[in-house]
C-alpha positions as CSV (number, residue, x, y, z in Angstrom):
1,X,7.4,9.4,-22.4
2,X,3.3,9.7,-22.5
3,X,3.1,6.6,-20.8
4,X,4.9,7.2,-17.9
5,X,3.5,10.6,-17.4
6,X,0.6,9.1,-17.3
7,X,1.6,6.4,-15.0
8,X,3.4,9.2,-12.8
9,X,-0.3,11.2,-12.9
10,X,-1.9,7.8,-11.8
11,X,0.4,7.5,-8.4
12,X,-0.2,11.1,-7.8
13,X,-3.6,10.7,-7.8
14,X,-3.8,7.3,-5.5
15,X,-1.6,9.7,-3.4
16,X,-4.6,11.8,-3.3
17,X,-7.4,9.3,-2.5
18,X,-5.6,8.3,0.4
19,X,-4.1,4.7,1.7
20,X,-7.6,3.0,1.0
21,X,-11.8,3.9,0.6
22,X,-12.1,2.3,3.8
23,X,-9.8,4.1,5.7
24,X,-11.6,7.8,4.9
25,X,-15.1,6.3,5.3
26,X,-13.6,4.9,8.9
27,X,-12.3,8.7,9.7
28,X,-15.2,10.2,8.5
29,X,-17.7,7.8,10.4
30,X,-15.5,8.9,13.3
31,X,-16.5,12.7,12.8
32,X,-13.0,13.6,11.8
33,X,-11.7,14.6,8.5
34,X,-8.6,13.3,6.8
35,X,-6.0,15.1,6.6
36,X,-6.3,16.6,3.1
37,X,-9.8,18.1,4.1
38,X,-8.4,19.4,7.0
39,X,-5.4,21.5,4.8
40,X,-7.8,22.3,2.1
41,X,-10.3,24.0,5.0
42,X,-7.1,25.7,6.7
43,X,-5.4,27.1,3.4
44,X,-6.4,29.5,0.7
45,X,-8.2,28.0,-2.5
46,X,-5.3,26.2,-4.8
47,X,-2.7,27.7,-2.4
48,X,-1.1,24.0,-1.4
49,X,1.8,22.5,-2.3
50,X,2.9,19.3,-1.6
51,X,6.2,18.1,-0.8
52,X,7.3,14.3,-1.0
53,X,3.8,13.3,-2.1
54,X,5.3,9.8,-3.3
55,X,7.1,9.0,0.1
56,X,6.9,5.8,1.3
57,X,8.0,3.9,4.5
58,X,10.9,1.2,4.4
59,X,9.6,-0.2,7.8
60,X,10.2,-3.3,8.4
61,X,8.6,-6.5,10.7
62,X,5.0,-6.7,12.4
63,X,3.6,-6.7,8.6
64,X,4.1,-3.1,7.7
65,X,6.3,-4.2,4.7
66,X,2.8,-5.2,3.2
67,X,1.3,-1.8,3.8
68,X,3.2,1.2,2.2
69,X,1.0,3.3,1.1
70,X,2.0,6.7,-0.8
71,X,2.8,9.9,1.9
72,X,2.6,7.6,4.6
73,X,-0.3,9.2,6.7
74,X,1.7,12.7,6.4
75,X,0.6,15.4,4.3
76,X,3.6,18.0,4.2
77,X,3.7,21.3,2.1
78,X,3.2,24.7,2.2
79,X,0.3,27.4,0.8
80,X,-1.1,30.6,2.3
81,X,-3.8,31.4,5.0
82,X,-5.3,34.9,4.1
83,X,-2.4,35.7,1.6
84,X,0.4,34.8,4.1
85,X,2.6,31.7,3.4
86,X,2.4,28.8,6.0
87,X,4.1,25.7,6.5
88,X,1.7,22.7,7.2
């Protein structure tokens, strides 16, 4: 059971980090944020909560079976913005 917690804490946290390194260094040479920063500006402190974190895309054709990365590019959840619950 402790190793697949821990193995379940590992995906969470690649989850987290985003599809790849490059990726946020390419959105942040751009000027933008990704979208994690963007919640974590727009919600109260520890307010967020994630839905489907783990979600993945069963897209087929044009390579994108070789790219699945965990949420998919979509951050969904919910938290509070001055004490008020929000859906982002």
């Amino acid at each position: 059971m402790t190793e697949r917690l821990a193995e379940l804490s590992a995906l969470r946290e690649q989850a987290v980090r985003g599809p790849s390194e490059r990726a946020t260094e390419a959105q942040h040479a751009k000027g933008k944020l990704t979208a994690r920063e963007r919640i974590e500006l727009l919600l109260d402190p520890g307010s967020f909560t994630e839905v489907e974190q783990l979600r993945r895309h069963r897209a087929t054709g044009f390579g994108l079976e070789a790219n699945r990365p965990y949420t998919d590019g979509v951050v969904t959840g919910w938290g509070t913005v001055d004490g008020r619950t929000v859906f982002v």
